[in-house]
N, C-alpha and C positions, 0 to 999 in steps of 0.2 A: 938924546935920552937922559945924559946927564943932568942938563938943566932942569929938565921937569923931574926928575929926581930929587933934585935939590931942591925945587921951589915947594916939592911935596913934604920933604923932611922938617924944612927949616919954620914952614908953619903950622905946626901936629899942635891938636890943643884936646887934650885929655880932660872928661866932661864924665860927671857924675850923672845917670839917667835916674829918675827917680819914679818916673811914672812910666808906661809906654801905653800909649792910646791904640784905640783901634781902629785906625783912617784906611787899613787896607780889608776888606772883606776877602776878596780872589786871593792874597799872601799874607798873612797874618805876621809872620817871620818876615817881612819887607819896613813894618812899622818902628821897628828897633832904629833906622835908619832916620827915620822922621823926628822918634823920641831925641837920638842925638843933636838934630839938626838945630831943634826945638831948643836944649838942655845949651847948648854953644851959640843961639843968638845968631848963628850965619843968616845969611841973604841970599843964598845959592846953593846949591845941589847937584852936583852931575854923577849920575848912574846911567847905567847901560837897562834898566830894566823895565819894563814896558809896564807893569804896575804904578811903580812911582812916577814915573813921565806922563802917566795921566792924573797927578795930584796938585801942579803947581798951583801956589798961591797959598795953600794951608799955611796958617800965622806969619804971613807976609814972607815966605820964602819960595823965589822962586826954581823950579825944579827944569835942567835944560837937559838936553841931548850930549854929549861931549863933543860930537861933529860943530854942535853950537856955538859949545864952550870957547873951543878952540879958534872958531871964525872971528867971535865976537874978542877973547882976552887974550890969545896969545898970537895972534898976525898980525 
C-alpha cells in the first residue's frame, strides 16, 4: 500500500478547470472529473464509477476499470 501511495503523491498535478462540459446526463457532478482530465492533458482515467466507465475515448482519453488498471500497469 505504500508504494501506491507513493506513486499517487509523487505525481499530483493541480489543474485549473475552467470550463466543465456536460458529457454525463445520468451524473451531472461526474463531469468535474472529465473537466479535470481535460484541463491536465492525461491519457487515462480510472474510477470506480459506472457513469464514467461508459465514457472512454472523450478527447482522446481513455477511461478503464482499476481491475484493468492494475492488470495492464502495475503487474
Amino acid at each position: 500500500m505504500d508504494s501506491f501511495w507513493n506513486f499517487l503523491t509523487s505525481n499530483i498535478l493541480l489543474v485549473d478547470v475552467l470550463h466543465i462540459p456536460n458529457f454525463i446526463k445520468d451524473d451531472p457532478d461526474d463531469d468535474k472529473f472529465i473537466a479535470c482530465a481535460i484541463a491536465s492533458e492525461v491519457k487515462i482515467i480510472v474510477p470506480g464509477d459506472k457513469h464514467l466507465l461508459n465514457l472512454s475515448g472523450i478527447n482522446g482519453i481513455a477511461i478503464i476499470k482499476p481491475s484493468d488498471f492494475v492488470k495492464k500497469y502495475l503487474e
